[in-house]
Steps between C-alpha positions, in 0.01 A plus 500: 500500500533794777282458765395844391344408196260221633125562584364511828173393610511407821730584825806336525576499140730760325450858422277540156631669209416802470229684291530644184324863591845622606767602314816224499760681688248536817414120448902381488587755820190396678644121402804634640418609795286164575750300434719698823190491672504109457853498601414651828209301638681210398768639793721572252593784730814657475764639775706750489838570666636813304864407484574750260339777698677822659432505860286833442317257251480189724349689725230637322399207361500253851327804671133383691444855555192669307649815391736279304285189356275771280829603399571183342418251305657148287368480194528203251518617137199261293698511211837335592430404862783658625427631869652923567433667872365874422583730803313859488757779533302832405147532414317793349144555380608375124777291570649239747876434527613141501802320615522155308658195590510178341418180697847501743472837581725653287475839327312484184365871428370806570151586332231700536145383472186690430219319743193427366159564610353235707099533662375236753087506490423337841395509825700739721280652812460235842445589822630239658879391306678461191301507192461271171627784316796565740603185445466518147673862473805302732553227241477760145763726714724206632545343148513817328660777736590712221076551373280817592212332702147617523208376682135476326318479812145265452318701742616846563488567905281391797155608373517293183660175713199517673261525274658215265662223723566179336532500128623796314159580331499510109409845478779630741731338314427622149508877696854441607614428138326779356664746706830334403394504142419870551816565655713349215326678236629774676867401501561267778755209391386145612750255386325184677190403677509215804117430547457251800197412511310261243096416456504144397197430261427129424531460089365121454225621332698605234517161363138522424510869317574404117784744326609649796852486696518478921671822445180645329315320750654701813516795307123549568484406829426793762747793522689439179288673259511790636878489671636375137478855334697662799753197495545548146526875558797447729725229348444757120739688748760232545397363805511149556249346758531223739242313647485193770390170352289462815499226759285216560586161650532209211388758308319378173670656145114650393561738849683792313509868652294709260717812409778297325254461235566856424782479225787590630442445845782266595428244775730360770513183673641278761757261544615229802718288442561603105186381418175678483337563832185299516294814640585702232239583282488649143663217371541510138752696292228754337482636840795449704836534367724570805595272796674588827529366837216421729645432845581754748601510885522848736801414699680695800830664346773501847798697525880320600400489878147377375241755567255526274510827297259463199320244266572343188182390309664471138755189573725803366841557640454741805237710718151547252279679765536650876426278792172696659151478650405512096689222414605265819154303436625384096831361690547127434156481253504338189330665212541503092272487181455638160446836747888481580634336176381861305689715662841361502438415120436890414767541709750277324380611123569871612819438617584346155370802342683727676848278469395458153855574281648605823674138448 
């Protein structure tokens, strides 16, 4: 039996299989992409010497600079495992021009892909350095260079960061998706939604309500009657939304963050070691469906003569983010979580979608 298709219940054990409230082909290319996902923690890593490449080619690809690593990316197709390099060469409003290259470096094709919409809802505005959202925003655009990127700011300049430090209140944060809501109905084209930030509600007490699911359960809790009907509103359009599992340490499987009880909602998780991190939360197959790395380090990126000349944060190939008196204070942390799994996983699934019978 695949390790995919066991139930988990604790950390440490495989991922769960996954719910029946999505359709199958999101269920086998979330599968998919778990299984890589796996592969990678594991340190299943792979390197890559390019000794097919052209030196233009070569080039491009071995590059630290950070004019060239958004202009890149390697991308491992979920359906055959078979591992291309995707070099922009043009890019318009409507359409990005691709140079493709199979594992060696060698010419595969040109194509032309049509980027897809992708909106970040997080924390943005600091004072004092590089923000949760920045961070975020650097991993979507790092894994996916070829997406349109838009921020959903929590709290919209310095008068409302003021007034509601800490905790994104509930109210604030039903605002922000109304005016997105609003926005669509008028014609704006979401394609994906990377949502950060989770509210973990404690669902033991389910086990005492007679008739009625942990998903039901959630689905009353705080917020989500009143965020559902927007939610719904949204993803009618073809949006699909992503939301962080949520961290807690040896977090218990009744800890589940409340708005993947909203149907549809798909739920993302994290991995060390190719097993389920033991902090992340939302464990249970109804509500989380996707798992990606936890672990991340900010590490100085040097040039040949070893000067330091930017930062790499994504354990991606290259410079991710400008040494400055932003980001100098991140160099050599640790950091990682459901928070940082989401993002690369919308990331990922867009790329698919936009390489999707490009191959």
């Amino acid at each position: 039996m695949s390790i995919l298709m066991r139930t988990a219940s604790q950390a440490g054990k495989e991922i769960p299989r996954l719910a029946a409230r999505f359709t199958p082909e999101t269920k086998k290319v979330a599968g998919q992409l778990n299984r890589l996902a796996i592969r990678e923690t594991k340190g299943d890593k792979m390197f890559y010497t390019f000794p097919k490449a052209t030196p233009e080619d070569l080039k491009r690809l071995t590059s630290l600079k950070m004019e060239d690593t958004y202009k890149r990316t390697t991308w491992t197709n979920p359906k055959d495992n078979k591992v291309y390099h995707l070099l922009e060469e043009e890019r318009t409003k409507d359409k990005v021009k691709v140079r493709i290259l199979d594992q060696d470096g060698a010419f595969v094709k040109n194509a032309d892909l049509k980027p897809v919409n992708i909106v970040i809802f997080d924390s943005f505005f600091s004072p004092r350095g590089f923000t949760h959202g920045e961070m975020m925003e650097t991993f979507v655009r790092r894994f996916n260079p070829f997406a349109n990127v838009e921020r959903l700011e929590h709290k919209k300049g310095l008068i409302e960061n003021i007034k509601y430090r800490g905790r994104l209140p509930m109210h604030l944060e039903l605002k922000r998706f109304q005016e997105l809501e609003k926005k669509m109905e008028k014609g704006k084209s979401v394609d994906f939604i990377s949502v950060s930030e989770s509210n973990l509600v404690d669902a033991s007490d389910v086990i005492k309500e007679n008739g009625k699911t942990q998903q039901e359960y959630v689905a009353q809790s705080g917020l989500i009657t009143e965020l559902r009907p927007v939610f719904e509103s949204i993803m009618s359009k073809g949006t699909r939304i992503f939301e962080a599992a949520g961290n807690e340490r040896d977090c218990a499987k009744i800890l589940v963050s409340d708005r993947l009880a909203i149907d549809g909602v798909e739920g993302v998780g994290s991995l060390r070691h190719g097993k389920i991190a033991s902090d992340s939360c939302s464990r249970n197959s109804v509500f989380t469906q996707h798992y990606e790395k936890r672990d991340f380090k900010a590490r100085l990126v040097n040039d040949k003569n070893g000067n330091p000349t930017g930062i790499n944060i994504t354990g991606l190939f290259g410079t991710d983010i400008p040494l400055n008196w932003k980001t100098k204070r991140i160099v050599n942390h640790n950091f990682g979580g459901t928070s940082y799994a989401t993002p690369v996983r919308v990331a990922k699934l867009s790329l698919a979608q936009m390489m999707e019978g490009v191959l």
